[in-house]
C-alpha positions in Angstrom: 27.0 -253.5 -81.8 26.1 -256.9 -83.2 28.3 -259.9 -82.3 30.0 -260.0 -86.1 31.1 -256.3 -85.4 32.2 -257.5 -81.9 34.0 -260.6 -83.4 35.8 -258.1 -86.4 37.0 -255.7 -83.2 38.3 -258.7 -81.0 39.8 -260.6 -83.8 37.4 -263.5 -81.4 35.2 -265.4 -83.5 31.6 -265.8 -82.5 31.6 -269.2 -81.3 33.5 -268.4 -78.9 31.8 -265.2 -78.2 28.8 -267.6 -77.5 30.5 -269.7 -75.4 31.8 -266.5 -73.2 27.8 -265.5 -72.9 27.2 -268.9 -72.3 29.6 -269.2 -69.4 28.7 -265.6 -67.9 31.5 -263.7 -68.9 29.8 -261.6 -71.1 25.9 -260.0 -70.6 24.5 -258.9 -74.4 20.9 -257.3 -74.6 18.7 -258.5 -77.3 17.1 -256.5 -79.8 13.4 -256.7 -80.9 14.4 -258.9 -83.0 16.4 -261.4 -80.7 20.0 -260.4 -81.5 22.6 -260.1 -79.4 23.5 -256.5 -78.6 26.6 -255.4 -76.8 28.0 -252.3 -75.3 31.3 -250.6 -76.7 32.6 -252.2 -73.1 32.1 -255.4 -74.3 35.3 -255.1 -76.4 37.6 -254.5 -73.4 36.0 -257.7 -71.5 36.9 -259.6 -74.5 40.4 -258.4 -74.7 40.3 -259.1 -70.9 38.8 -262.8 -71.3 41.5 -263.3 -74.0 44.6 -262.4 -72.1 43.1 -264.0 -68.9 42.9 -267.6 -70.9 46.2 -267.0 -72.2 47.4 -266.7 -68.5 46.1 -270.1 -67.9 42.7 -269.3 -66.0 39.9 -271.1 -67.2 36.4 -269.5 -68.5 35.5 -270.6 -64.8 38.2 -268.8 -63.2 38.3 -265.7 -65.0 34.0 -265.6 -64.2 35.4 -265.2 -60.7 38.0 -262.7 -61.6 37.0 -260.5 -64.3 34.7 -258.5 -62.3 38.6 -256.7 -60.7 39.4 -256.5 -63.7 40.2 -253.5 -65.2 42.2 -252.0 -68.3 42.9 -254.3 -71.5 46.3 -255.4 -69.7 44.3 -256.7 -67.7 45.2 -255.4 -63.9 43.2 -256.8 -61.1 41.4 -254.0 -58.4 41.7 -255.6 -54.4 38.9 -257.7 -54.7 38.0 -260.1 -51.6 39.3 -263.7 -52.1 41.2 -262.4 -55.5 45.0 -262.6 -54.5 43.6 -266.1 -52.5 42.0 -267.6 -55.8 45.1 -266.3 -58.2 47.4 -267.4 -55.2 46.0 -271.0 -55.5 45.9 -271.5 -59.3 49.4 -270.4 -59.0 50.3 -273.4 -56.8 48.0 -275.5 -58.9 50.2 -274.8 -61.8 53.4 -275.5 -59.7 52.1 -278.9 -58.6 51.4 -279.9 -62.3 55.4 -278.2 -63.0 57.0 -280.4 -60.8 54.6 -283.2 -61.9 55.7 -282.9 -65.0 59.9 -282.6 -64.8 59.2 -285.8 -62.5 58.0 -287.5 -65.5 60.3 -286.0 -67.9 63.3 -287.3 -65.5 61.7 -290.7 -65.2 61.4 -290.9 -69.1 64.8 -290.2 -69.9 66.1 -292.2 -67.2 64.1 -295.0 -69.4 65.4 -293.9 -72.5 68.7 -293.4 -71.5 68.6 -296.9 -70.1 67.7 -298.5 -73.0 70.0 -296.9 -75.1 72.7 -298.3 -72.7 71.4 -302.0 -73.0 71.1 -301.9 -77.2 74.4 -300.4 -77.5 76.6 -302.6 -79.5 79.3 -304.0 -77.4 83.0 -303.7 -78.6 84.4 -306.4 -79.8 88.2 -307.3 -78.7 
């Protein structure tokens, strides 16, 4: 199939589909012609690729991970190093969690103290 066709069964549009050839995630043939041709398995790799950058991986990531991939969901075969690589974005994703309720708390402390010093005072 030709990358519109691929783009109409994904609901991906081709830019993108580009971008996922250009960053290894997907392998078209070319026709005689020079267009991209993909297999019907193409369409489950998108799928795959779309749910995997809705978990958070990025196109770098998921390169290292879709190959234990398997099924639209997707589910992840025993691969060496997988559970290590998902293990550590995991954490990486924690670190930026608490990163970020620090700020959060350190923001409303601010806000919560200016609020407090432009209060009108009561008058007697």
């Amino acid at each position: 199939m030709l990358i519109g066709e691929l783009s109409r069964r994904t609901g991906v549009r081709t830019h993108q589909l580009r971008y996922y050839e250009a960053q290894g995630l997907l392998e078209p043939s070319r026709s005689a012609g020079g267009y991209r041709e993909f297999t019907e398995d193409a369409v489950l790799t998108v799928m795959q690729i779309t749910k995997l950058l809705g978990a958070g991986l990025s196109t770098e990531e998921i390169a290292y991970v879709l190959p234990c991939a398997t099924g639209p969901a997707p589910n992840m075969a025993p691969c060496p190093e997988l559970l290590d690589g998902l293990r550590a974005r995991l954490q990486a994703l924690d670190d930026r969690l608490a990163a970020l309720t620090r700020s959060r708390e350190a923001l409303a402390d601010y806000v919560a103290a200016t609020e407090r010093s432009t209060a009108p005072v009561p008058s007697r």
